[in-house]
N, C-alpha and C positions, 0 to 999 in steps of 0.2 A: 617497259617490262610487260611482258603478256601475261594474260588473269587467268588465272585457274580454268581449268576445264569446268564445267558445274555439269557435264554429262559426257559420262565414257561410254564406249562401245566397243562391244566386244563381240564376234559371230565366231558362234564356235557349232560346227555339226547341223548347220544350214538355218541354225537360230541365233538373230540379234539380242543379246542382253544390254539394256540401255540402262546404264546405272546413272540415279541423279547423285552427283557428287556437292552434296553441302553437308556433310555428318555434321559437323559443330552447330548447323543452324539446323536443324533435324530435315534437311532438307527442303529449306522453306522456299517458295516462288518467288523469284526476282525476274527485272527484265531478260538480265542473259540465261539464265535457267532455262527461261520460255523461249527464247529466240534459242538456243541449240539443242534444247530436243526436237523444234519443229526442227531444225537443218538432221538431228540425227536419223528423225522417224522417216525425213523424204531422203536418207541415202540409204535405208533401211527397205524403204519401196522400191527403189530402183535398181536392187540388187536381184537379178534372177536365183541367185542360192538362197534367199532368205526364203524361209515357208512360215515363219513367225518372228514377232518379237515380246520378250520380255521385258517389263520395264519395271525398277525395282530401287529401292534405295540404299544408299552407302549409311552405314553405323545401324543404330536400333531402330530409326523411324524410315517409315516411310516416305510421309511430308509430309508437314505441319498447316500448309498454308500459306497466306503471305506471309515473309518476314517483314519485321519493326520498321525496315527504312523504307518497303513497302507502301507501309500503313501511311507511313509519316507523309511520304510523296505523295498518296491519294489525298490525306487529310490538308493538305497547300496545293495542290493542283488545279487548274481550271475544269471547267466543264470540257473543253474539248478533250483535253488532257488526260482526263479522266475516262473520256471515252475512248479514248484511243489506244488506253494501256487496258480498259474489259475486253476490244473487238481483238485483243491482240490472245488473251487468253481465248476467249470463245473460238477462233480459229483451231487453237490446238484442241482443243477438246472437237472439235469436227474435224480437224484434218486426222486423228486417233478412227473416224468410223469411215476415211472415205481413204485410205492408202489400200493395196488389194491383200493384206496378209493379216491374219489375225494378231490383237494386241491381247496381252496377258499381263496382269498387272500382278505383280507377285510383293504381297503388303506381310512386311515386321511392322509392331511398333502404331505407331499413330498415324492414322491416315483422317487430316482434318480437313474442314472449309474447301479452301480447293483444292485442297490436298486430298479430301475425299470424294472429289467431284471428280480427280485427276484417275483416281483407282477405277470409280465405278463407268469414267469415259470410255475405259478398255473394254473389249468384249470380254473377256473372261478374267473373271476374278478368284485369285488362290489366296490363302491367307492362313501366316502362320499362330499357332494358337492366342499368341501375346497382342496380336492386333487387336487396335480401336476404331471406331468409325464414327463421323460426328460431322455435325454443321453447325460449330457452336457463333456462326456469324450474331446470330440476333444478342448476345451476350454484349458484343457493344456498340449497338445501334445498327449495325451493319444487315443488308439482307442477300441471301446468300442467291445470289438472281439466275445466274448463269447455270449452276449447280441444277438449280429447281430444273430444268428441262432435261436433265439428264433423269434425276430420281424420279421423276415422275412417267418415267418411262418403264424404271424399273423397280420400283414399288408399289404397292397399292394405295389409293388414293390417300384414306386414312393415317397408312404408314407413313407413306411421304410427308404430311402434311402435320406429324407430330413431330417429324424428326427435323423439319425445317425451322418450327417455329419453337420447339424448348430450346433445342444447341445441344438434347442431351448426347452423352457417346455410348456408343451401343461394342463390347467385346463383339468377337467373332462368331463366336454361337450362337449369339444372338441374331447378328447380320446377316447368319445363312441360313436361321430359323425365320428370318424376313423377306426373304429372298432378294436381298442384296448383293451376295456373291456364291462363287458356284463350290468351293471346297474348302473345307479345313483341313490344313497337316499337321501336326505333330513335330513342335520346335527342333527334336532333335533330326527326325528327316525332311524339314522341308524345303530344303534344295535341293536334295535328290528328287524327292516328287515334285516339283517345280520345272525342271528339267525332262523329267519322264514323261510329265506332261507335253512341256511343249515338244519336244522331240517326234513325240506321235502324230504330229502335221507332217511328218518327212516320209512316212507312209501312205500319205493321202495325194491326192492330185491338186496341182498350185492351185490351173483353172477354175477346178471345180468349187476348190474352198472359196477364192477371190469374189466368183460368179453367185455364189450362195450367201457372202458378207454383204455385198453390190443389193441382191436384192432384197435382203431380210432387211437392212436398214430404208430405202426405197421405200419399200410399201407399207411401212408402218404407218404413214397419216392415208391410205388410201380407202378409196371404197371397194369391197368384197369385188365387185367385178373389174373394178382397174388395175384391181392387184393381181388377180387371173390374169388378164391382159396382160401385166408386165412379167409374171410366170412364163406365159408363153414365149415372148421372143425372147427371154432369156433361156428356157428349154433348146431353143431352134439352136439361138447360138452356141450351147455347149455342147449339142450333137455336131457344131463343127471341129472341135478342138482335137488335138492331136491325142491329147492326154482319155478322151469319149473313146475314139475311135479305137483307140491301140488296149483301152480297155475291154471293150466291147469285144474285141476280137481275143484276147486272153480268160472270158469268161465263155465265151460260147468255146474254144479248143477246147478250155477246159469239160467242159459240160458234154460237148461231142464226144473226146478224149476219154 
């Protein structure tokens, strides 16, 4: 008998919505969970109509984290075993900053542990009023290892460093008064605004956004002038693009015109 899907896809108006499908488990991370949105998010990239993807969860949460048989597997596992099932999440959480189309993490509900390591992997974070944010790993001995390289990217020292070590959970107005995530909606429209959002990539040029993802994440560990350097020949190369050029010449008619 074949297992449930644990991730739908759906491309509708040149955006993938990649639903994780475990409601009854509030969406919690299991091996296949992991293994098919990495397979959803690389047919998601290799789709020339896709200009974004959403990713989002089925019932009230978003995801919880690992689930129980999770735990149980890591808590009887060996050392490699163990390694083997973290390099396999770290993957996704990097293959999220390295496919060419922006990710959008669109959070109901509780978004925990890795489950809010999973939200904030995305570039853009939307979130409806009801959502939670937390990394309450240290609650049972656990540390939330993987995670920490992403918040502390996107937090301030301090903030990262309190929200790692209590577990506590922070609502959404608070996480966007932390700069956590980028907008709050308003439960009764926020799939409309979730949509409107991503939709507004379809107005934009792939190249250009893809080439701007490419290097924003890139030079984040660099020095001031390596990062110049890699501005440049990324410059050169999207004065070759079809999508530059065919611009270029619609804004100068325009302007001539």
């Amino acid at each position: 008998m074949a297992r449930d899907e644990t991730v739908l896809s759906d491309i509708r108006d040149s955006v993938a919505f990649l639903t994780l499908n475990r409601p009854t488990k509030r969406n919690a991370l299991n091996d296949e969970l992991i293994a098919d949105l990495k397979s959803a998010l690389s047919s998601a990239a290799a789709n020339d109509e896709v200009r974004c993807v959403v990713l989002r969860g089925a019932g009230s949460d978003f995801c919880s984290g690992a689930d129980l048989s999770a735990l149980q597997k890591i808590s009887q596992a060996s050392v490699a075993e163990n390694l083997a099932d973290a390099q396999s999440l770290a993957e996704l959480f990097l293959m999220m900053r390295q496919i060419p189309v922006p990710v959008i993490a669109a959070v109901r509900g509780r978004a925990l542990a890795g489950g809010c390591g999973l939200a904030l992997a995305c570039d853009i974070v939307l979130a409806d009023t009801s959502a939670r944010f937390g990394f309450p790993e240290v609650k049972i001995g656990f540390v939330p290892a993987m995670v920490m390289a992403i918040l502390r990217r996107t937090a301030s020292e301090k903030v990262a460093f309190e929200l790692l070590t209590t577990g506590q959970e922070v609502p959404a107005s608070e996480a966007n008064r932390l700069g956590l995530i980028n907008h709050v909606f308003a439960t009764e429209s926020f799939e409309t605004e979730v949509e409107n959002f991503a939709r507004s990539f379809n107005k934009l040029s792939r190249s250009a956004v893809s080439l701007s993802k490419s290097l924003f994440y890139s030079t984040e560990a660099m020095a001031f002038e390596d990062a110049l350097a890699a501005g440049v020949d990324v410059n050169a190369t999207a004065r070759m693009t079809d999508d530059c050029r065919k611009g270029i010449a619609r804004f100068l008619k325009k302007a001539v015109g």
